[in-house]
C-alpha positions as CSV (number, residue, x, y, z in Angstrom):
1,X,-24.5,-70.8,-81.1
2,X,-27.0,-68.7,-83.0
3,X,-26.1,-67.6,-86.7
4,X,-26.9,-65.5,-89.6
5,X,-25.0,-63.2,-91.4
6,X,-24.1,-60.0,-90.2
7,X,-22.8,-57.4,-92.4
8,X,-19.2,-57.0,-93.0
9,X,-18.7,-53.0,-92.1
10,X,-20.4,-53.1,-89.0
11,X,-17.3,-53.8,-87.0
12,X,-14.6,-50.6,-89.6
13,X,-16.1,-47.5,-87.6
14,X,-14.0,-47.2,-84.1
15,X,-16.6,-45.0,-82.8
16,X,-15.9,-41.6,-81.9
17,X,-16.2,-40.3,-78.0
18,X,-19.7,-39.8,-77.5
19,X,-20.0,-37.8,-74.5
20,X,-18.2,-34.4,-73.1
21,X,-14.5,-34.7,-71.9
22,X,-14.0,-36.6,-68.3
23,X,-13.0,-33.5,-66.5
24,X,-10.2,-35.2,-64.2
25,X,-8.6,-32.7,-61.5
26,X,-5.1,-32.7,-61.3
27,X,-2.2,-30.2,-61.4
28,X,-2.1,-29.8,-65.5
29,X,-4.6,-30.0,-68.3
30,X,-3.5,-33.2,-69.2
31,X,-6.5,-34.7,-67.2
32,X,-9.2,-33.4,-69.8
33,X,-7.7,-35.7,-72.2
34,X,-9.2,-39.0,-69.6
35,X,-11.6,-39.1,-72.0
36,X,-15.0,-41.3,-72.6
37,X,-15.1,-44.0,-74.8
38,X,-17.7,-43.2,-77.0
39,X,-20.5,-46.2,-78.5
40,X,-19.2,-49.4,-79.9
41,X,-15.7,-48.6,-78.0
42,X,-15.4,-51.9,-77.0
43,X,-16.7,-53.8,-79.6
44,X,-15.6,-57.5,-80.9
45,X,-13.6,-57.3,-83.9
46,X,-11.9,-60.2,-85.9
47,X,-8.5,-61.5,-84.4
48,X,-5.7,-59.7,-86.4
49,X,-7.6,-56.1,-86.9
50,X,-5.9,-53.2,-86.8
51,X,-6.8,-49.5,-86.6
52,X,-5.3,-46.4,-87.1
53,X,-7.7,-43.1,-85.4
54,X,-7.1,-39.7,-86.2
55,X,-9.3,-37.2,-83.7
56,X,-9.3,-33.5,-83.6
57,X,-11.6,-32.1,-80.5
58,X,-12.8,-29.0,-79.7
59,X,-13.9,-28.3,-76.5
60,X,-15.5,-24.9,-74.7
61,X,-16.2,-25.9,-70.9
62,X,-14.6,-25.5,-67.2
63,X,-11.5,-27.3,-66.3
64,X,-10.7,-28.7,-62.9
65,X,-6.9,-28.2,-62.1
66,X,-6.2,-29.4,-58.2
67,X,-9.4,-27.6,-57.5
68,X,-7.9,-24.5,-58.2
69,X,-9.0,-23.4,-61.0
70,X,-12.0,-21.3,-59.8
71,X,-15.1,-22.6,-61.3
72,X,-17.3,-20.4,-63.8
73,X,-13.6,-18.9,-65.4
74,X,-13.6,-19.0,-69.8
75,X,-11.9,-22.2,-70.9
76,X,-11.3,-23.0,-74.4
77,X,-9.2,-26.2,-75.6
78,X,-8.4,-28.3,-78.6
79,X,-6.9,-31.5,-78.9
80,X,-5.9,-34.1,-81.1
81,X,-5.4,-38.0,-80.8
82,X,-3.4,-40.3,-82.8
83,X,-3.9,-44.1,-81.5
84,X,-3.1,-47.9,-82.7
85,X,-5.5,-51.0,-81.8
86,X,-4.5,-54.1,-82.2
87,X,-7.3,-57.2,-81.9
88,X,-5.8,-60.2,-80.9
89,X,-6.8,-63.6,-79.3
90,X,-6.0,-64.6,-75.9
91,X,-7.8,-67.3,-73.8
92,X,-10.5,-67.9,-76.8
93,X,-11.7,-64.0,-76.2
94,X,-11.5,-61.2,-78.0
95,X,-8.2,-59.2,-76.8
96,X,-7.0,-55.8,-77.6
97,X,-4.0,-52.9,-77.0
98,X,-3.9,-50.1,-77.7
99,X,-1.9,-46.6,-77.7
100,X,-3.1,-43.4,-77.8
101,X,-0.5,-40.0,-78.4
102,X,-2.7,-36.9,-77.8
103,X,-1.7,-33.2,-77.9
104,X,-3.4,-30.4,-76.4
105,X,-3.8,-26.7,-76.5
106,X,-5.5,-24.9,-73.6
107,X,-6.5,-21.0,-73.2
108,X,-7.8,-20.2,-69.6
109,X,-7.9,-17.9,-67.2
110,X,-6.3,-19.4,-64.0
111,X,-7.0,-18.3,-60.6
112,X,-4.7,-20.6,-57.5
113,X,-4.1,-19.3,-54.3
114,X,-1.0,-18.0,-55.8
115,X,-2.8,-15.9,-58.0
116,X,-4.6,-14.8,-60.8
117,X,-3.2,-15.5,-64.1
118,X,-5.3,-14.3,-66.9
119,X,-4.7,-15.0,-70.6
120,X,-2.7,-18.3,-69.8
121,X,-2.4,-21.1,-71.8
122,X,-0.5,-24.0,-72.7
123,X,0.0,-26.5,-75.7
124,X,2.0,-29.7,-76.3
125,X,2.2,-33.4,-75.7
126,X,0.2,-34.2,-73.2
127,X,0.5,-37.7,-71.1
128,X,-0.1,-40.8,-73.6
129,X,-2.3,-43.8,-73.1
130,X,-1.9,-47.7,-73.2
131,X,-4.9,-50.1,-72.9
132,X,-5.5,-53.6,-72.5
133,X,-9.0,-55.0,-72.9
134,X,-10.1,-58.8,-72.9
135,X,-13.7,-60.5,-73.2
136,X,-14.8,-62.1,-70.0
137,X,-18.7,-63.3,-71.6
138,X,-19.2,-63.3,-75.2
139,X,-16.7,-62.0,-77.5
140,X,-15.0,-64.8,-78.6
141,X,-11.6,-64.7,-81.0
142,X,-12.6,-65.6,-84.3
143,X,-11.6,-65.3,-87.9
144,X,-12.9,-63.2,-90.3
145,X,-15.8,-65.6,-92.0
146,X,-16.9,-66.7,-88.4
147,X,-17.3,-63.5,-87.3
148,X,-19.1,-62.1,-89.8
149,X,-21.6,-65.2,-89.9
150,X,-22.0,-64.5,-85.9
151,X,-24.8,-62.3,-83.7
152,X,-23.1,-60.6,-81.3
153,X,-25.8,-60.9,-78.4
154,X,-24.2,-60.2,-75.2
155,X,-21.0,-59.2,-74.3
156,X,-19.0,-58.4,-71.4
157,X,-15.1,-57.4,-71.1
158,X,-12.4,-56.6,-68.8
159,X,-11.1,-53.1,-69.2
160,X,-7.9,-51.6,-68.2
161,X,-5.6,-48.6,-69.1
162,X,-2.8,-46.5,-67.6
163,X,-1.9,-43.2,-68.7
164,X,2.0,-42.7,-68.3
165,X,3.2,-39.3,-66.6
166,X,5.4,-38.5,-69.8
167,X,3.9,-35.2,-71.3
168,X,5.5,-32.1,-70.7
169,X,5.3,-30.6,-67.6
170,X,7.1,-27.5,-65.8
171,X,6.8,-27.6,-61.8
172,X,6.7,-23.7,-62.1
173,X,4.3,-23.1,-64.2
174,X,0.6,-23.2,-63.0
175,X,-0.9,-24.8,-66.6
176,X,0.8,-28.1,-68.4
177,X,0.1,-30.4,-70.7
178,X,1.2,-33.2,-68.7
179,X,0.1,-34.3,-65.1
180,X,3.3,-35.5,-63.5
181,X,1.2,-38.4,-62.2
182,X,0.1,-42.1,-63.1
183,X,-4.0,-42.5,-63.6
184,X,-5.2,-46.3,-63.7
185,X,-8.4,-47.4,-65.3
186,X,-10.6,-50.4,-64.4
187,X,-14.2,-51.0,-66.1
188,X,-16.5,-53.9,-66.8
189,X,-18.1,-52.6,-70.1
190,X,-21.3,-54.5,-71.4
191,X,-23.1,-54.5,-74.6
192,X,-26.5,-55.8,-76.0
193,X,-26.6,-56.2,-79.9
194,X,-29.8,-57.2,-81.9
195,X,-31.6,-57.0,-85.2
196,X,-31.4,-57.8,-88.9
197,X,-27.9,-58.2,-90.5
198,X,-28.3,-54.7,-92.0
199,X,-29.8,-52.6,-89.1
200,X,-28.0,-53.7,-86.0
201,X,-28.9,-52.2,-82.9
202,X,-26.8,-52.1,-79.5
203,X,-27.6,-50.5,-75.8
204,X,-24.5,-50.5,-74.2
205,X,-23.1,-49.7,-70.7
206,X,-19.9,-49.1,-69.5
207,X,-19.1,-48.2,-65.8
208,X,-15.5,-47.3,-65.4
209,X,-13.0,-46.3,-62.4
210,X,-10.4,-43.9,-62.3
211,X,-7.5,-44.1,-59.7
212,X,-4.7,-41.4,-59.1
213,X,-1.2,-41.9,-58.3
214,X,0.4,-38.8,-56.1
215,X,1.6,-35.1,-57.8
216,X,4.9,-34.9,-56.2
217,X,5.9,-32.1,-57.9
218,X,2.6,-29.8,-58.3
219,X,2.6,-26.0,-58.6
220,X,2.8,-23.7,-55.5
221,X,2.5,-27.2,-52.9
222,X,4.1,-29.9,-51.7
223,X,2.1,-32.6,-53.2
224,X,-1.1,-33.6,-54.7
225,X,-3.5,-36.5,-54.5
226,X,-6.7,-37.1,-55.5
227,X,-9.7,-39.7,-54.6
228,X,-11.1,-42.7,-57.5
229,X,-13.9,-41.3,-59.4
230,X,-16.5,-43.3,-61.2
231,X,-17.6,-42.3,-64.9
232,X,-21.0,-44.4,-66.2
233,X,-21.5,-43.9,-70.0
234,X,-24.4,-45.3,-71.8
235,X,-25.0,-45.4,-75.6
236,X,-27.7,-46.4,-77.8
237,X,-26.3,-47.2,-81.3
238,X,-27.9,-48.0,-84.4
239,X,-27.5,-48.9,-88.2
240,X,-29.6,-47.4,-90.8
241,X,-28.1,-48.8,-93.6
242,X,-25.3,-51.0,-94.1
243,X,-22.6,-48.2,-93.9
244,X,-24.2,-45.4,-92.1
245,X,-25.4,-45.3,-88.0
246,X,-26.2,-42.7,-85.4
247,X,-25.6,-42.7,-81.6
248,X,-27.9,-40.9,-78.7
249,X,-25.1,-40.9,-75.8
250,X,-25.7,-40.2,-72.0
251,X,-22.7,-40.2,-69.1
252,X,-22.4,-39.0,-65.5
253,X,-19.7,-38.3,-63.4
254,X,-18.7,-38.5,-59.8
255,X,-16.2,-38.3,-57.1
256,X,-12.4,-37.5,-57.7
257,X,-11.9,-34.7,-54.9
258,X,-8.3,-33.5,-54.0
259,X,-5.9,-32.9,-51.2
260,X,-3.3,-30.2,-51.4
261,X,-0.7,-30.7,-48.3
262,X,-3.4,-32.5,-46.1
263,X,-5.9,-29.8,-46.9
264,X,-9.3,-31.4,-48.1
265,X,-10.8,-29.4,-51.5
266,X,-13.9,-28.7,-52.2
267,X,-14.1,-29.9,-55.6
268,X,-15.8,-33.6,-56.4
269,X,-16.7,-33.8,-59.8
270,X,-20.2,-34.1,-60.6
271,X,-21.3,-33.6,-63.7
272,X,-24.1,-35.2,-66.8
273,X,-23.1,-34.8,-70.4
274,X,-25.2,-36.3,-73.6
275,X,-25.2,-36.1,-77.1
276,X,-25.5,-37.4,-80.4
277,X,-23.0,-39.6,-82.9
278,X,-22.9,-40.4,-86.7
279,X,-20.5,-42.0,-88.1
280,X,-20.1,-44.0,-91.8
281,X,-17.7,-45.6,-94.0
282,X,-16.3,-43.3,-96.8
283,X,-14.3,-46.2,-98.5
284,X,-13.5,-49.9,-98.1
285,X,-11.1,-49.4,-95.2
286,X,-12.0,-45.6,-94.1
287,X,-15.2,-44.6,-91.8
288,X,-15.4,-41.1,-90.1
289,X,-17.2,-40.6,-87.2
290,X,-18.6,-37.1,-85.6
291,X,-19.9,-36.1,-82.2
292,X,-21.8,-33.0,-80.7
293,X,-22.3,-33.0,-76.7
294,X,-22.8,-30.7,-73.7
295,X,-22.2,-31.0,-70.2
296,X,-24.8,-29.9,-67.5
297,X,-25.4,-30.3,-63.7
298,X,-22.3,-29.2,-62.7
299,X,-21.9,-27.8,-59.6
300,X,-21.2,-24.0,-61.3
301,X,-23.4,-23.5,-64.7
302,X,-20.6,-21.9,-65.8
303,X,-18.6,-24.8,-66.2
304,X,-21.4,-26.7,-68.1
305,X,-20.0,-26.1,-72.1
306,X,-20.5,-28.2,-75.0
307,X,-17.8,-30.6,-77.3
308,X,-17.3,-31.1,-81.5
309,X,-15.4,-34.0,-82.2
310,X,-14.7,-35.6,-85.7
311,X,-12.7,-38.4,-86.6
312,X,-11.0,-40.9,-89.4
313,X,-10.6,-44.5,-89.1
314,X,-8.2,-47.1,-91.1
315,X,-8.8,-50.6,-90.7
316,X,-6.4,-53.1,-91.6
């Protein structure tokens, strides 16, 4: 095993999502909230870390709901996430939970084959989010000194999440917070880290599936379903100085169509996004992160929008 010493900071900053919201169709705006994972998301970390995110998005782009939400209509959103992590061993790999609690609020103007409805919106919890990743090559469970006396090289893990159908949600009412629905993720994220101890450098690539579990209760229809759709992110990441990197992030979107009472919709996502990260430590046990992106190639310009995000981190 190759060693030198690697500085100790490089693992505090949970990176902030580096790419624009996964736009996932279903029958509330809770699907906005799938969201990418952003660089160093799946990073090694010591056995026994914890952290604490705070994330506050805004968001000005087109939302798919069902495929009936007409494409090129305004769209504004904001969000926020409060999550846990927990880094564990398991196996003699790296392991990790984690739970995420966001809240949403969403101004549109909605247009369904019930109708137009202008001026709508909706705010609230939308559906939370558990996650279970484990290393499969590389990321091995270590203590504190050994980690930080370790080069990462290579690394591979298992990725897997579930967001639960408890937001609020209203059959009757065409825009919600929640989605009424499970939505299971499956991913094989990969990183490559090299460099001096102070200027680390990573390329990173993380293809990840979606899969949908059946609206049985969706606004104006019977039921709801929706195909897998794959999201491939890609970051380069690197360190300046000891407590300050940057981030040029690239993803791409595809599939995810729906079917409203046997009737096929028009509406796979496809759709490219990049943009650009920085992120730091303010103290000991705080880093902050930010995030500009835009979406493009979507199959209406209009939809195409851009995405601020900022955020806190507390290790532990």
């Amino acid at each position: 095993m190759k060693v030198q010493h690697v500085r100790r900071d490089s693992w505090v900053v949970v990176a902030v999502v580096a790419a624009i919201f996964f736009m996932v169709p279903g029958e509330s705006a809770a699907q906005f909230v799938g969201v990418q994972y952003g660089p160093r998301a799946f990073s090694n970390a010591p056995k026994g870390t914890n952290a604490l995110d705070l994330k506050v998005d805004l968001m000005d782009m087109g939302i798919d709901l069902d495929g009936r939400l007409l494409q090129g209509l305004d769209n504004s959103s904001k969000a926020l996430y409060l999550s846990y992590t927990n880094y564990f061993g398991l196996f003699g790999k790296t392991a990790s939970v984690l739970f995420a609690l966001p809240l949403v609020e969403i101004e549109t103007e909605l247009e369904t084959s019930q109708g137009t409805f202008p001026g709508l919106s909706a705010s609230g919890l939308t559906d939370p989010f558990l996650q279970f990743n484990i290393g499969l090559v590389g990321n091995e469970s270590m203590g504190l000194e050994e980690f930080f006396a370790t080069e990462p090289g290579f690394g591979m893990t298992l990725h897997t999440g579930v967001r639960l159908p408890f937001g609020e949600y209203d059959a009757d009412s065409p825009l919600n917070p929640g989605a009424n629905r499970f939505e299971f993720r499956f991913g094989f994220p990969m990183s490559y880290t090299w460099g001096t101890p102070t200027q680390q450098t990573s390329l990173e690539l993380s293809p990840i599936l979606y899969f949908f579990e059946d609206n049985d209760r969706p606004f104006g229809a019977a039921r709801v379903s929706q195909n897998e759709a794959l999201q491939i992110e890609a970051h380069l990441v690197h360190d300046f100085v000891p407590a300050f990197w940057g981030a040029l992030n690239a993803m791409r979107v595809w599939g995810g169509a729906t079917e409203t009472d046997g009737i096929k919709g028009d509406n796979a996502l496809r759709y490219a996004s990049i943009g650009a990260s920085l992120g730091g430590r303010l103290f000991k046990k705080l880093s902050y992160s930010f995030h500009y992106g835009f979406r493009f190639d979507s199959k209406d310009e209009a939809d195409d929008g851009s995405l601020i995000r900022v955020g806190l981190t507390y290790t532990f």
